[in-house]
VOGUTI-378571 format. One record per residue (C-alpha): residue number from 1; x, y, z. Coordinates in steps of 0.001 Angstrom, whole numbers. Example, Ala and Ser with C-alpha at 12.3 -4.5 7.8 and 13.67 -1.06 7.14 Angstrom:
BEGIN
SITE   num      east     north        up
SITE     1     12300     -4500      7800
SITE     2     13670     -1060      7140
***
This chain:
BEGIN
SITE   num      east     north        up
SITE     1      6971     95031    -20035
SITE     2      6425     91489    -18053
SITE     3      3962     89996    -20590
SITE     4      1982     86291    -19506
SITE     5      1338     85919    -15760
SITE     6      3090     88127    -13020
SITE     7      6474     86766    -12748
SITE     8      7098     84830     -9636
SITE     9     10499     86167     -9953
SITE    10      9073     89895     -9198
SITE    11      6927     88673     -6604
SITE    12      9341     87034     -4620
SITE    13     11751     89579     -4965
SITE    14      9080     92109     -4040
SITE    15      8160     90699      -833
SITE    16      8346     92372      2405
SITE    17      7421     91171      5557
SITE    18      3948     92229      7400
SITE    19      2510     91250     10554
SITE    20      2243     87781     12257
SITE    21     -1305     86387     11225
SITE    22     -1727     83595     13662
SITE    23       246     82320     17062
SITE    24       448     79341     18079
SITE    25     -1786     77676     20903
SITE    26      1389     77798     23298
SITE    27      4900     78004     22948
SITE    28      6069     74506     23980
SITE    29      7753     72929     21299
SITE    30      5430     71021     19120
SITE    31      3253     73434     19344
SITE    32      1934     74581     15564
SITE    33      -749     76540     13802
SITE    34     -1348     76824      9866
SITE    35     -1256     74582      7101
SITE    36     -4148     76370      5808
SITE    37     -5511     78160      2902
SITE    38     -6440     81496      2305
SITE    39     -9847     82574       580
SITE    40    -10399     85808      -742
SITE    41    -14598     86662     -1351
SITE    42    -15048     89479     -3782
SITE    43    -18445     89549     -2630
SITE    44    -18467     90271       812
SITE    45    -14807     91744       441
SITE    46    -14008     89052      2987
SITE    47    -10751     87209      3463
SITE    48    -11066     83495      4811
SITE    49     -8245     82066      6340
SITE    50     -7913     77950      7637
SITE    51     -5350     76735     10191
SITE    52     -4835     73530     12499
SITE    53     -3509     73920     15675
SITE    54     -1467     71407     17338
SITE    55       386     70969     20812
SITE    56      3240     68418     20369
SITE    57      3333     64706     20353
SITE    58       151     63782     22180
SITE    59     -2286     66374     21121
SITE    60     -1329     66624     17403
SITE    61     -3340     68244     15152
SITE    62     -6880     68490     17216
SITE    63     -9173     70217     15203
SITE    64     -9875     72954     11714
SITE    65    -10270     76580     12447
SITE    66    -11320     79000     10191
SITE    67    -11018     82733     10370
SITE    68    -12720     85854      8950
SITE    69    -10993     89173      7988
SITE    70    -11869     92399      6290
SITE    71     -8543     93623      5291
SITE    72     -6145     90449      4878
SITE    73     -4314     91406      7934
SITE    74     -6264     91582     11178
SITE    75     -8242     87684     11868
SITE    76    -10767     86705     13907
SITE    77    -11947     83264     15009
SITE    78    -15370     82137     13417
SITE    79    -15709     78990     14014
SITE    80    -13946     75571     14649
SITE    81    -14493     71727     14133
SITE    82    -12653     69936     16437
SITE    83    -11240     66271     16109
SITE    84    -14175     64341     17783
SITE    85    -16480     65985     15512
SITE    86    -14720     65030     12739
SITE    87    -14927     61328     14425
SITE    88    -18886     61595     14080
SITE    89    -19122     63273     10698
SITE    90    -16258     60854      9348
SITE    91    -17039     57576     11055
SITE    92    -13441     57262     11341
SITE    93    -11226     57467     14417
SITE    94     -9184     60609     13527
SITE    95     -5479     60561     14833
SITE    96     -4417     63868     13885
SITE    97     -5614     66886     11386
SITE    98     -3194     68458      9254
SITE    99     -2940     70822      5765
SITE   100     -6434     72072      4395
SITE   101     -8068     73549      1506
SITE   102    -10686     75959       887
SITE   103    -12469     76522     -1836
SITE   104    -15541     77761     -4028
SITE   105    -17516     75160     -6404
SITE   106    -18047     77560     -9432
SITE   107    -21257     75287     -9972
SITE   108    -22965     75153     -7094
SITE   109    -21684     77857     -4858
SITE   110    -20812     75386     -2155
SITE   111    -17659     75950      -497
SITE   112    -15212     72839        94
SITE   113    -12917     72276      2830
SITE   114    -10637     69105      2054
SITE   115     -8367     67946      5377
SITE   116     -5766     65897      5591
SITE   117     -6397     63148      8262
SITE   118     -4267     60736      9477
SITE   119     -6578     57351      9954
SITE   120     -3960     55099     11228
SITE   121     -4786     52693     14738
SITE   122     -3081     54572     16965
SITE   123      -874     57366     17726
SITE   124      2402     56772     16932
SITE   125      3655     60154     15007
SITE   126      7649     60871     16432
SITE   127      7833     57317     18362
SITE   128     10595     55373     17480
SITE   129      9125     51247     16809
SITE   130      5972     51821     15518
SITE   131      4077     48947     15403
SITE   132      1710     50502     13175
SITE   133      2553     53178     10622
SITE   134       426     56561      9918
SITE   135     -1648     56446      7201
SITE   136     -3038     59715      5644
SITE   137     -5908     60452      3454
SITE   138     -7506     63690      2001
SITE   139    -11814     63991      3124
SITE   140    -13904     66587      1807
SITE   141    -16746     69056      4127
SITE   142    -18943     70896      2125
SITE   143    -21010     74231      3216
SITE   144    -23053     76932      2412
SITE   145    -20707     79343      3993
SITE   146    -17400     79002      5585
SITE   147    -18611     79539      9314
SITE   148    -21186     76269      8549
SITE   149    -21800     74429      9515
SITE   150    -20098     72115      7323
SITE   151    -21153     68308      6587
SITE   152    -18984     65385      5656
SITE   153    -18798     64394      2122
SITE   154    -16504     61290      2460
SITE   155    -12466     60716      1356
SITE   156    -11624     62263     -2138
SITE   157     -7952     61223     -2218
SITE   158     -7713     57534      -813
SITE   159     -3718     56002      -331
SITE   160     -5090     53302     -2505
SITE   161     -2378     52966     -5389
SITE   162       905     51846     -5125
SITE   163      3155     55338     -5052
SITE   164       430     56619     -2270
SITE   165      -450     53875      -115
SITE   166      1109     55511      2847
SITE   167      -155     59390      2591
SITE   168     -2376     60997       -71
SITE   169     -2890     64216      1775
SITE   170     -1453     67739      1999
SITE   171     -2572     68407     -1288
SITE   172     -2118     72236     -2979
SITE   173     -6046     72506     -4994
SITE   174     -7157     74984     -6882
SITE   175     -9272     75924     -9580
SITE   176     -7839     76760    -12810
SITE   177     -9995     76963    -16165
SITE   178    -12724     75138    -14635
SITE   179    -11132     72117    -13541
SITE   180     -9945     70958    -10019
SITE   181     -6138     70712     -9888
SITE   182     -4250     68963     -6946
SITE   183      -724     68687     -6497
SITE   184      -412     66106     -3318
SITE   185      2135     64533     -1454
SITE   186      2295     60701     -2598
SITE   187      4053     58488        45
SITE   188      4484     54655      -625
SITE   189      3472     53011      2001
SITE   190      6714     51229      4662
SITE   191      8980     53681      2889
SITE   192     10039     57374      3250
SITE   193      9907     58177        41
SITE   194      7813     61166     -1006
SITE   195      6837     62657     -4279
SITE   196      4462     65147     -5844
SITE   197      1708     63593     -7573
SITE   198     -1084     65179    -10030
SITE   199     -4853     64643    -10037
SITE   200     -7504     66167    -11815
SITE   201    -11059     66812    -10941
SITE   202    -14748     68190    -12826
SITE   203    -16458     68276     -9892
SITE   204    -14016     68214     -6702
SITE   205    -15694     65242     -5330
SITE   206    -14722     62557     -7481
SITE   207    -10854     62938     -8586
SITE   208     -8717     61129    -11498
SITE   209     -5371     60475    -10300
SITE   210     -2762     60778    -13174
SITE   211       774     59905    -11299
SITE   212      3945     61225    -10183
SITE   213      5119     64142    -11828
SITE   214      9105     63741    -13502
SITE   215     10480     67352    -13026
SITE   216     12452     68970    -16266
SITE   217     11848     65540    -17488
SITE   218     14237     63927    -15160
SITE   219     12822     61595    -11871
SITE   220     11687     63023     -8455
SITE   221     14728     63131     -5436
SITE   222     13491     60700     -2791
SITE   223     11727     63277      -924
SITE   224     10120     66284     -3055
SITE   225      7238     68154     -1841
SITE   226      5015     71446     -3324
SITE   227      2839     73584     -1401
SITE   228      1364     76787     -2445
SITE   229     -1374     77608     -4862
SITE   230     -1866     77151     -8678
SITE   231     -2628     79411    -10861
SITE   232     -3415     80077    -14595
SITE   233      -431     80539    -17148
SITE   234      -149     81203    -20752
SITE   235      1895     77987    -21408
SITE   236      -559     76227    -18789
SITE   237     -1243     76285    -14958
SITE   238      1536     77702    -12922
SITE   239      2458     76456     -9302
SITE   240      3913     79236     -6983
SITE   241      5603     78471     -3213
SITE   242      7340     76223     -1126
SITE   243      9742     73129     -2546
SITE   244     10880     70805       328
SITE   245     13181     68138       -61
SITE   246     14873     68535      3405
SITE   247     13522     66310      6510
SITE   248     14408     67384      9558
SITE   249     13817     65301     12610
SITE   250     11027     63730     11284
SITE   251      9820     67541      9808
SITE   252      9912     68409      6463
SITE   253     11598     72167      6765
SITE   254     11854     74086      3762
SITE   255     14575     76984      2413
SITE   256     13340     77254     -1188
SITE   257     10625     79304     -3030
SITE   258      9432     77937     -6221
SITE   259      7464     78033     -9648
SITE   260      6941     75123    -12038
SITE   261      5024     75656    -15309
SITE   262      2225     72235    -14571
SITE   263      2370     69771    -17735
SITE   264       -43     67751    -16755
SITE   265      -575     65876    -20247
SITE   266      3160     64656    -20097
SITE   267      3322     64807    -16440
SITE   268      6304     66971    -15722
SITE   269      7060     70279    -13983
SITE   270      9113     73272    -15856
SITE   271     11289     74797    -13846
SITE   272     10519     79020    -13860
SITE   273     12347     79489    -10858
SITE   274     14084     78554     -7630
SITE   275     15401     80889     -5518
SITE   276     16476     80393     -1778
SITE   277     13864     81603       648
SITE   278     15824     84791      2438
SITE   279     14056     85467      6213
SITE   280     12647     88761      6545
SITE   281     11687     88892     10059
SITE   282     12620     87729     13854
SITE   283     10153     85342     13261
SITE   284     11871     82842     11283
SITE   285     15048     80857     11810
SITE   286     17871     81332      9743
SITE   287     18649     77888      8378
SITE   288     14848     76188      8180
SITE   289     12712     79113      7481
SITE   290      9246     77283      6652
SITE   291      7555     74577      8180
SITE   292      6122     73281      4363
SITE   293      3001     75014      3888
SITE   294      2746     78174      2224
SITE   295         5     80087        59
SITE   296       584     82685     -2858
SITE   297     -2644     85172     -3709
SITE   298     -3249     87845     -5613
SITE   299     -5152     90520     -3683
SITE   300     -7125     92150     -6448
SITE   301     -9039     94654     -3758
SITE   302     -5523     95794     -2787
SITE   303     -3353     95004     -6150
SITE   304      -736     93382     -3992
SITE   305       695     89510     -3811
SITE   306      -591     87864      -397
SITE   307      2346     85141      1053
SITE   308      1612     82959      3785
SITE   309      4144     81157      5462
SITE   310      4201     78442      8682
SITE   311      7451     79917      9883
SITE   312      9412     77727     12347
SITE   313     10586     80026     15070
SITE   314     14016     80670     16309
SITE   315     13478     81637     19772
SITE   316     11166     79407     21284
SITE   317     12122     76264     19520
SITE   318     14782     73861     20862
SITE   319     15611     73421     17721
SITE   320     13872     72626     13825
SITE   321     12500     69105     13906
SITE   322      8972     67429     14873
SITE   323      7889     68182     18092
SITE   324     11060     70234     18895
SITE   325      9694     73368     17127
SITE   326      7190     76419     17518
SITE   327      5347     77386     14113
SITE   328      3330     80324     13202
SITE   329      1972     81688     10031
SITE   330      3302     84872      9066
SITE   331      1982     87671      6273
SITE   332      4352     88752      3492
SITE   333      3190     91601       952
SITE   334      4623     92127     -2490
SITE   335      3013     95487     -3932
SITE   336      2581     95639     -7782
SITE   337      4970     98025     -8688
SITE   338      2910    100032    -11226
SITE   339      -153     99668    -13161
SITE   340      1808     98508    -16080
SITE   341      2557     95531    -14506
SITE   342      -494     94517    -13475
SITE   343     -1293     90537    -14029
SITE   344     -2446     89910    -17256
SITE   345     -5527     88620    -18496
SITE   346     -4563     84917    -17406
SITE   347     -3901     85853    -13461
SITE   348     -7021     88124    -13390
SITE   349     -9397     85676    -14441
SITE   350     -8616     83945    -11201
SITE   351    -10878     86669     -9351
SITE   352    -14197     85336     -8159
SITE   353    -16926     87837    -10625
***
């Protein structure tokens, strides 16, 4: 008997391919949706679901939609905050929107929605001489429910320290033991080097960065990048999804699924397991599988594993790179086996009482 959390081993190898969740706004390439998070409410038995659509070079990432389903599988649009509303409720001129996070303050029963916004002076993503480079930060809405409406709260995650003056966005958050964990990408800024980076939070508004993370106690590759979810472990929080250290084109295309044991008092991640991400479906080219973002829940209505993939498409791409490629989020389900091996006590305190 599997005894700690669920293995991520078993759930990977369990997987099997469901439905397509969301489509894209066209099929041009360029054109994306996902880099969301998915919510589960115990209370309402509701499953919440964030994207950002996107439609190539000009109109990149234009606006946060968030969608309501009762069974995990079947979505429907509730609401959406474009980019010129953002402009308003930031006071800042919003070039593009991209990964998000959604979330439940245990204290106050707020929900938080943290975007990643790209604040540079212009639009220059995929042009060659930029006279001006992107810069990305992570900003926080807060609401009393997820269809709002939802009211800015300011930036959270500024690119104010020297490994993250370029980006401090795309951030994996969740709440483990009480506490705010983020795993973001760090980019220094006039370089395209990219690491992982750890900060901790009380509250979710005001965040302690702690660094770049060394990984099995050796240094980051130049480019190494988590998304997924975080959850809690016996030998301390455990991160489950995507590991990209491939760049494409300008897009940064992942093959791998991954777990890391999170050290966060040493900095460093232990390695559970990397295994190569196999494609299940049509949906999904064979070499570049997964456009980055990905999410990992545990389904307690339905004792089943939830995975959430951007998938970059094989048909109606030219070919995988940024704004050559059509994205889509896809559903994979990994059933628990049996009730012996359900989730211990440390995964099933993640469910909202």
């Amino acid at each position: 008997m599997w005894k700690g959390s669920y293995p991520p081993q078993a759930i990977y190898s369990g997987r099997k391919f469901k439905s397509v969740l969301l489509n894209p706004p066209n099929y041009n390439p360029g054109s994306w949706c996902g880099a969301g998070k998915l919510w589960i409410d115990y209370e309402s038995e509701e499953y919440w679901l964030t994207s950002r659509p996107r439609e190539g070079e000009i109109k990149r990432g234009y606006a946060v939609e968030i969608y309501r389903s009762k069974n995990g599988e079947d979505y429907d649009l509730v609401t959406q905050i474009t980019k010129e509303e953002l402009n308003e409720i930031s006071s800042v001129n919003v070039q593009s929107i991209e990964n998000q996070q959604l979330l439940r303050d245990p204290l106050t029963g707020s929900y938080f929605l943290y975007l990643s916004l790209d604040t540079s002076k212009e639009n220059r993503a995929g042009k060659a001489n930029r006279t001006h480079e992107s810069k990305w930060e992570t900003y926080l809405l807060t609401a009393g429910d997820p269809s709002g409406p939802w009211r800015g709260e300011g930036f959270v995650l500024r690119a104010d320290t020297d490994y993250d003056s370029g980006e401090a966005r795309d951030s994996t958050i969740d709440i483990v033991d009480g506490r705010y964990v983020a795993l973001y990408k760090a980019r220094k800024a006039d370089t395209k080097k990219v690491h992982t980076a750890l900060a901790l939070s009380s509250d979710g508004k005001d965040w302690t960065k702690l660094g770049e993370f060394k990984i099995d106690q050796k240094p980051q590759p130049d480019f190494f990048l988590l998304n997924g979810s975080i959850f809690p472990g016996c030998c301390g929080p455990i991160f489950m999804g995507t590991r990209t250290t491939d760049v494409v084109k300008g897009a940064a295309l992942t093959k791998y699924f991954s777990a890391y044991v999170i050290d966060y008092r040493r900095l460093n991640l232990e390695t559970i397991c990397i295994v190569p991400w196999i494609p299940g479906s049509r949906y999904e080219h064979e070499e570049y599988p997964i456009h980055t973002y990905s999410n990992v829940v545990f389904d307690h209505m339905n004792d089943r594993w939830l995975i959430l993939i951007e998938s970059v498409d094989p048909v109606h791409s030219k070919e995988p790179g940024l704004n050559l490629e059509v994205d889509r989020v896809l559903l994979y389900v990994a059933q628990l086996r049996s009730s012996s091996r359900r989730p211990s006590n440390a995964t099933i305190v993640n469910k909202v009482l």
